[in-house]
Backbone as numpy.savetxt, mean C-alpha at the origin, in Angstrom:
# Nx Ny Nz CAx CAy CAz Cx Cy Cz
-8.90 -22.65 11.49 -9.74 -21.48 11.49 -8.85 -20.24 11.49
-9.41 -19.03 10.97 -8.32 -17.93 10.89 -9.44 -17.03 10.97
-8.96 -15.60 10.97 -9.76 -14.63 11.21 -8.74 -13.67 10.46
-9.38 -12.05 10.45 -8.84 -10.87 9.97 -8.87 -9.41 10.27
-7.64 -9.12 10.24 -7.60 -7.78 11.17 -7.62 -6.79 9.75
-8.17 -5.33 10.18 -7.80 -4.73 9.22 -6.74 -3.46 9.97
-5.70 -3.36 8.70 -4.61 -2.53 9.46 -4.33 -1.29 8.73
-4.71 0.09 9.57 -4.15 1.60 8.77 -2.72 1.45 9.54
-2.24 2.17 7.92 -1.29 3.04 8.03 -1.13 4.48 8.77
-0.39 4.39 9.57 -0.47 5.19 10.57 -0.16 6.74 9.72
0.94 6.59 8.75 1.43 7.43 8.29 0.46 7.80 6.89
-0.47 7.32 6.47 -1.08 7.99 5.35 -1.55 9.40 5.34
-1.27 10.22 4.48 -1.85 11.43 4.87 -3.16 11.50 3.61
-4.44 11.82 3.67 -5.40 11.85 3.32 -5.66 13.05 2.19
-4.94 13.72 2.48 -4.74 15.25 1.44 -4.16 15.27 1.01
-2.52 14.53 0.67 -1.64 13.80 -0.08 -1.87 13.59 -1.33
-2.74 12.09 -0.66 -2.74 11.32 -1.50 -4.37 11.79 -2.04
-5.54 12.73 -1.71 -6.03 12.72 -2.43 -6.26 14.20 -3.23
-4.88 14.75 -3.46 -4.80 15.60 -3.74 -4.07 14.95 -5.92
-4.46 15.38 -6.38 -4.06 14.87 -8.02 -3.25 15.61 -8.49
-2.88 16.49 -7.72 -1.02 17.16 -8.42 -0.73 17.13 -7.53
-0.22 16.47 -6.64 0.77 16.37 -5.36 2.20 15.96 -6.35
2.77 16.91 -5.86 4.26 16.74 -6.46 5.00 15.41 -5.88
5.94 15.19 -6.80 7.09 13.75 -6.57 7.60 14.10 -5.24
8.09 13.11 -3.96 8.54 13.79 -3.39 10.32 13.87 -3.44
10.89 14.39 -2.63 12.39 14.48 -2.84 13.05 13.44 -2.54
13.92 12.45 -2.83 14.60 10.91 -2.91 16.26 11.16 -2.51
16.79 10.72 -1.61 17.76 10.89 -1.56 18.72 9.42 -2.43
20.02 9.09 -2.92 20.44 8.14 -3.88 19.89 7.12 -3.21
20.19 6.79 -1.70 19.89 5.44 -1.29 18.63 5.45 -1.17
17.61 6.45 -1.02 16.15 6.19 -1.34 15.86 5.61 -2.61
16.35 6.16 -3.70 16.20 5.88 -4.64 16.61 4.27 -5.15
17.98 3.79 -4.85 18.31 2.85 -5.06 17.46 1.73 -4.45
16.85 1.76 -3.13 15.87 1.11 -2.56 14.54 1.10 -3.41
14.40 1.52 -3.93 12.60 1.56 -5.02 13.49 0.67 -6.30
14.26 1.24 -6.88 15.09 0.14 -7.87 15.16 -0.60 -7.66
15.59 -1.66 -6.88 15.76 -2.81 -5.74 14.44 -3.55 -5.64
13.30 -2.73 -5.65 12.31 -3.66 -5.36 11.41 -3.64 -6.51
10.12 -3.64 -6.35 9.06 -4.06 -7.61 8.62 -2.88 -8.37
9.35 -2.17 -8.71 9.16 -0.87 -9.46 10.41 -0.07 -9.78
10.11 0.34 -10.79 11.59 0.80 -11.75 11.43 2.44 -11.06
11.78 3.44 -10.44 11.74 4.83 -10.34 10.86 5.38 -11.19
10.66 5.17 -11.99 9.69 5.61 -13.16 8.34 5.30 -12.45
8.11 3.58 -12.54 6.80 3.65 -12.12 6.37 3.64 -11.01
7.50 4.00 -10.15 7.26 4.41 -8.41 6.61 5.77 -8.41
6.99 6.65 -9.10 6.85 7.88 -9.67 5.56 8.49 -9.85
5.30 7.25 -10.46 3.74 7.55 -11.29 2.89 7.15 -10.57
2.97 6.60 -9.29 2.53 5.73 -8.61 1.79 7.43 -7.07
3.22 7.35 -6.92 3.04 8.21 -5.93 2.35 9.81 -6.46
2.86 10.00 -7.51 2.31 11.28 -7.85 0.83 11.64 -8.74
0.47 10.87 -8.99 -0.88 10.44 -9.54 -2.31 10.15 -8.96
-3.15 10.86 -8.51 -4.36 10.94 -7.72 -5.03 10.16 -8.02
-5.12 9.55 -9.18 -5.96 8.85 -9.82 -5.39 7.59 -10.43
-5.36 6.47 -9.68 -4.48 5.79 -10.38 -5.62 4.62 -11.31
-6.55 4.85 -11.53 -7.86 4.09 -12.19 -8.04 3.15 -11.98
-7.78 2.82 -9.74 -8.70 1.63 -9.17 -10.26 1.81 -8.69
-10.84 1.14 -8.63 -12.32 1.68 -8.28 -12.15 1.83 -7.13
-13.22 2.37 -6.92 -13.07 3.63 -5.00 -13.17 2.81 -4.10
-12.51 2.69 -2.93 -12.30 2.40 -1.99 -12.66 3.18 -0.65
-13.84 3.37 0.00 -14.27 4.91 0.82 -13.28 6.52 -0.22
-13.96 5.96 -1.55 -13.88 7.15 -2.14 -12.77 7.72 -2.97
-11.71 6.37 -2.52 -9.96 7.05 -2.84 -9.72 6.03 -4.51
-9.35 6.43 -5.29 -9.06 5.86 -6.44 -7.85 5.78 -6.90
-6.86 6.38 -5.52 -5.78 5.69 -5.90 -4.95 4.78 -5.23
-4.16 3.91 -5.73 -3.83 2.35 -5.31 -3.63 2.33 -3.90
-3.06 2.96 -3.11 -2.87 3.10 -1.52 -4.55 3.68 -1.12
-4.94 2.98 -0.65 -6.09 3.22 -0.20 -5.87 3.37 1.70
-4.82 3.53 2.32 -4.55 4.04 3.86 -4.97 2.53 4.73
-5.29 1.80 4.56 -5.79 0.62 5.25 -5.57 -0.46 4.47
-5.64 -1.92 4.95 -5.68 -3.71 4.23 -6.29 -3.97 5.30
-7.02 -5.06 5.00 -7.00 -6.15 5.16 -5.83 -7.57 5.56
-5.81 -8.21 6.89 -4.43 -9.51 6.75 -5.21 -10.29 7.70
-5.03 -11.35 7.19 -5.19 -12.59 7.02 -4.60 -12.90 8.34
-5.70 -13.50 9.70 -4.51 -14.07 11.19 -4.67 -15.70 10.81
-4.19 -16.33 11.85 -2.69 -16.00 11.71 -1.96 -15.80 10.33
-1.66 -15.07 11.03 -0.18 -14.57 9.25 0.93 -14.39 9.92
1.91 -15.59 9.41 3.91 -15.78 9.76 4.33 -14.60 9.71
4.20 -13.21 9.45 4.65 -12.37 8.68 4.06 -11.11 9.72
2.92 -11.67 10.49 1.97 -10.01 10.97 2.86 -9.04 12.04
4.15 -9.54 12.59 4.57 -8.83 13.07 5.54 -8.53 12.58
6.10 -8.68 11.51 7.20 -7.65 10.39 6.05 -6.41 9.61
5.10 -7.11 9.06 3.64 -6.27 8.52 3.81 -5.30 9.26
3.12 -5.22 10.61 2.80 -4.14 12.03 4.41 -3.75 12.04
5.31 -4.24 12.32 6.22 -3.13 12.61 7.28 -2.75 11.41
6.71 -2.83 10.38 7.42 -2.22 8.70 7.39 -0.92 8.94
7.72 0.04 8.53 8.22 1.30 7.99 7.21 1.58 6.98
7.56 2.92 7.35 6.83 3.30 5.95 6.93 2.81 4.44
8.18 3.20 4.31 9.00 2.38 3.33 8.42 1.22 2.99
8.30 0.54 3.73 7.91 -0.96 3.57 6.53 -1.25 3.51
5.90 -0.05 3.69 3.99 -0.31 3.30 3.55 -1.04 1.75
4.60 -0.98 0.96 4.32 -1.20 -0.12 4.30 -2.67 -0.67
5.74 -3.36 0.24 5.75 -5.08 0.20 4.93 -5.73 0.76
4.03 -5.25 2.00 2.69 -6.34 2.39 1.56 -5.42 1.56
1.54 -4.41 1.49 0.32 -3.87 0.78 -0.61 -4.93 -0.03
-1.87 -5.16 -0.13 -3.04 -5.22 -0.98 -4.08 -4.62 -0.73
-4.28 -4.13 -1.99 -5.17 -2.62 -1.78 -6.50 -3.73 -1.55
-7.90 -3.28 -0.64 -8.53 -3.63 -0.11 -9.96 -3.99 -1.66
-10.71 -4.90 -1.78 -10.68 -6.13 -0.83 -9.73 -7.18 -0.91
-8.43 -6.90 -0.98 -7.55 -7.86 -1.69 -6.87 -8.19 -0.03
-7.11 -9.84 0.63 -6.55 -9.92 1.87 -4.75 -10.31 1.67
-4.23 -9.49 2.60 -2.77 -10.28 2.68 -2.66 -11.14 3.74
-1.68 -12.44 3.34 -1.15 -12.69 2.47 -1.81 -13.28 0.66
-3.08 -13.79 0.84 -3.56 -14.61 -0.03 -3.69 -14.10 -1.14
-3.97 -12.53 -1.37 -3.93 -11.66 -2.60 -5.11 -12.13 -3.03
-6.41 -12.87 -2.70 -7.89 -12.62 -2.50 -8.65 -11.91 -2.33
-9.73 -11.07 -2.70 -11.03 -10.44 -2.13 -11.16 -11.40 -1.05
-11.40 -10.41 0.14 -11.95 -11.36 1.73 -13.01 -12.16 1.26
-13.88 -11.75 0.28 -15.33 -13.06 -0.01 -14.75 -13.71 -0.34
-13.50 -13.96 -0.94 -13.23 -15.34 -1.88 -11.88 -16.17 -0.79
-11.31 -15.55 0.29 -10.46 -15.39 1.20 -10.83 -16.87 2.43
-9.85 -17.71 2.27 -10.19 -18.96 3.86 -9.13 -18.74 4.37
């Protein structure tokens, strides 16, 4: 049996991200080299963050891919690296909601 917590990001800011010209923000090399490193080229980290609209359907209203909250899956091997990640790191457990982590499911379709 398992159950599910849902978890905000403490750090989302709401006017940010639903603001549609929010500028890139400033990257220092090893910031940068860290987004290279992982599942996005600088380019489409880019487009990611600076884009209001990233053309997911609304989520309490937000249409773009960080929707400030998930869904995770208990037990999950992982929920206390999840809970104590970084900001930085919101992006490797991220699934934008109803998508549960780890299973990458809508919770209806989610055991």
């Amino acid at each position: 049996m398992c159950g599910y917590a849902v978890l905000v990001d403490a750090a989302f800011d709401d006017a940010y991200y639903g603001n549609p010209a929010r500028p890139a923000p400033e990257l220092d090399e090893n910031e940068r080299e860290e987004i290279e490193g992982g599942d996005y080229t600088y380019e489409e980290w880019l487009a990611i963050v600076t884009d209001g609209d990233d053309g997911y359907a609304p989520v309490e209203g937000r249409v773009s891919r960080d929707a400030g909250w998930c869904f995770v899956r208990l037990p999950t091997y992982s929920l206390y690296q999840f809970v104590s990640a970084s900001t930085e790191e919101w992006d490797r457990y991220y699934q934008r909601p109803p998508l549960v982590y780890p299973d990458g499911k809508p919770l209806s379709e989610a055991q």
